[in-house]
N, C-alpha and C positions, 0 to 999 in steps of 0.2 A: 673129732671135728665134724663142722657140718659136711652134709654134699649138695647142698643146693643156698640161691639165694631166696630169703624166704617171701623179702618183696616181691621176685618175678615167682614164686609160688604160688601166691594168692590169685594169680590171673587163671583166667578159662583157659582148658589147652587151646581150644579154638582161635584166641586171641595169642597165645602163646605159639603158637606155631606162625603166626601173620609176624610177629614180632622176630621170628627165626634169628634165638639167642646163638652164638657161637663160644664154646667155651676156649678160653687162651690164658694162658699161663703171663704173669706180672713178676718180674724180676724189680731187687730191693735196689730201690732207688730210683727206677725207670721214672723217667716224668713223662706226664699224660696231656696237660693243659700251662700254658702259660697263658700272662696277663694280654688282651686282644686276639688272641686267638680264636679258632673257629672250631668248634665242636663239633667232632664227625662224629663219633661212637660216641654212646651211651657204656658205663659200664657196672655191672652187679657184679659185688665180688662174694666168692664164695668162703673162701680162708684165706684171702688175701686183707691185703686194710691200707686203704688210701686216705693220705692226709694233704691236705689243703692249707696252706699259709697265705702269710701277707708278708710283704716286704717294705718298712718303711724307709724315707729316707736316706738315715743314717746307717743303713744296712743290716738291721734290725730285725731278727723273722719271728714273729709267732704265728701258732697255729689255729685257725682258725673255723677247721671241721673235721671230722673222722668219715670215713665210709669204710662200714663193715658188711657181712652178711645179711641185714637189714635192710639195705641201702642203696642206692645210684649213684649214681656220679655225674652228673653232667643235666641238671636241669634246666640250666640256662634254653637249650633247645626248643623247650616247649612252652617257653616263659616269655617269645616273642622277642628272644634275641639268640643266636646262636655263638655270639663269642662271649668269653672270659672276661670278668674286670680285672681287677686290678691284683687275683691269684694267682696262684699258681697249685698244684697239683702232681703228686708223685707218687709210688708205693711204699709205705713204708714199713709192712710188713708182707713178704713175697709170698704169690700161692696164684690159686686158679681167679676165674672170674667169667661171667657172659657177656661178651659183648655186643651190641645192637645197634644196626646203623639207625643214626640222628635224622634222618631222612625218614627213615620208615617212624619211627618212633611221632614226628610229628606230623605225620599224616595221617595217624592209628589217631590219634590224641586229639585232634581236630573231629576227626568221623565217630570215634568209638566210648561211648558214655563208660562203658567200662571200664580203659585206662585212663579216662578225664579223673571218674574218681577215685581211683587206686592213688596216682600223682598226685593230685591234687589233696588228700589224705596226706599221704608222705610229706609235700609240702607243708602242711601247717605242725606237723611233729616235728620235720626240721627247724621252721621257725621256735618253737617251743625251746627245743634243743640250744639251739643259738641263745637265745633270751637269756635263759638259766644257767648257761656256761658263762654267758659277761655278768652275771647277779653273782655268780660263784666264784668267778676271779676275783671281785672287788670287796665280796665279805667275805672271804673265806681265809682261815689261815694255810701255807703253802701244803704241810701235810696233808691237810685234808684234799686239799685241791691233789696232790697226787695220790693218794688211797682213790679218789675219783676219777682221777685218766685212768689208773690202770686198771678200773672195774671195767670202765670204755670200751677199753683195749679187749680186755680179756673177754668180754660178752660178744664183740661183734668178731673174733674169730675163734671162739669159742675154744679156746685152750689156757691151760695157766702156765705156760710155757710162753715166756712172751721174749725173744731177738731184740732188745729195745738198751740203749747206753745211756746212762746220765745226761752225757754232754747233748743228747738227741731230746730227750724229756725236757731237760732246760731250754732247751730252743722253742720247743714246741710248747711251752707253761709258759715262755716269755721271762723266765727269772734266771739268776746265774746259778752256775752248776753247783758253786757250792752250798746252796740253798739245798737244791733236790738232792745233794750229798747227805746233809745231815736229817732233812724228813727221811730219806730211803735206810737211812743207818736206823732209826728210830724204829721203823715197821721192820728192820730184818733183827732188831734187838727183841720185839716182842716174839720174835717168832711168827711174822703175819707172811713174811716174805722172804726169800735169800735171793741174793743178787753176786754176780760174779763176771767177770770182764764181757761185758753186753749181753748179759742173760739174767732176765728175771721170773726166775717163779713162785706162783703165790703158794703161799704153803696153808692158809686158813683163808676161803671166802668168807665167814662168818664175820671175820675176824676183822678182816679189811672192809667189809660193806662196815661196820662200827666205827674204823677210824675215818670213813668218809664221811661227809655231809648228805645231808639229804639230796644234792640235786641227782643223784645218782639214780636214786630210785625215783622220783620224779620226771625225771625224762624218761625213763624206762616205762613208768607205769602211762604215760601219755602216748607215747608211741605204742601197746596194748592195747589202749582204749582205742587208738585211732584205725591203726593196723591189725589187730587180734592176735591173742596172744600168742607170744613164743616158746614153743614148747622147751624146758629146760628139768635136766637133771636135779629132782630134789635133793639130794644128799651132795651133790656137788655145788650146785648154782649153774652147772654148765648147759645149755641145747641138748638136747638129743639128737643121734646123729637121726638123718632123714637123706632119703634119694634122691638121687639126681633127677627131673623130671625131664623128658628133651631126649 
């Protein structure tokens, strides 16, 4: 796995130390933000992975964003408002992270051209992200769409060992379980994957980047362009592990 987040990587130490990230452990399922709520910490996770929903209605949840070792959590902060809409926010896969107080963060953000455009970067990859995940819900068939979460998954905590249950996947796809019952029985018939009482590991990247759709690599390759690339294991597909900096 990795040891660092590779977003707060690319800053200056100088700027990296004004930011004095703190590292804290995310237990599975801890929530972070609810809907109006007020954003105090910032947070980058390291091998952790936080996911973001919406709740309709009818009681109805899908998900609506991943944060992995790429990633922040909580940009609302510096986007001229400090609470939450209508999200909400949890761990859903357990591990480290750095945390940064929301205070500092926009005050650095305001003063410092530096993280305006680190952020502001990140920003428009996440919009990217977004865009092509609703393009992807709506053309895609549901296999593919899950050979694409769990590429998601498996890239931003860089293991193919992924803690993850159907009835959790279905939630978070927005479709019934028995839908991702029989895509997930299909990629573990080919051999792409095995799955076993809330454990899936991917047994071929190759394999499973093939049964995806493109948005996979397209959000991947935009967040590249924007952010510079992420060092990854050629013979795996996985990061390389790297330092903790701090």
């Amino acid at each position: 796995m990795t040891a660092e987040n590779y977003l707060l990587a690319t800053l200056s130490r100088e700027l990296y130390e004004k930011l004095a990230p703190k590292r804290v452990s995310l237990s599975l399922g801890e929530r972070l933000h609810g809907p109006g709520e007020i954003i105090q910490d910032l947070y980058f996770p390291i091998d952790s992975l936080i996911s973001t929903t919406i709740t309709m209605s009818d009681g109805s949840v899908a998900e609506t964003g991943l944060t992995g070792n790429r990633e922040v959590f909580g940009i609302n902060t510096f986007m001229g408002r400090s609470e939450t809409t209508q999200t909400e926010s949890a761990i859903q896969i357990p591990g480290s992270a750095m945390k940064v107080d929301a205070r500092v963060v926009r005050e650095e953000f305001e003063r410092n051209k530096e993280l305006r455009d680190v952020m502001l970067r990140y920003t428009q990859a996440l919009i990217a992200q977004i865009s092509q995940t609703a393009a992807c819900n709506r053309l895609h068939v549901l296999e593919q769409r899950l050979a694409r979460w769990l590429l998601e998954v498996q890239d931003r905590v860089e293991s193919n060992e992924l803690p993850l249950t159907q009835e959790f996947i279905a939630a978070m796809l927005g479709v019934r379980r028995a839908g991702v019952t029989q895509a997930a029985q299909k990629l573990q018939e080919s051999g792409i994957i095995s799955y076993n009482r809330g454990h899936i590991k991917i047994l071929n990247q190759q394999r499973l980047e093939a049964a995806s759709c493109e948005c996979f690599r397209t959000v991947r390759d935009q967040y590249d362009q924007l952010l510079g690339k992420k060092p990854r294991d050629s013979a795996s597909g996985l990061c390389c592990k790297q330092r903790t900096e701090g």
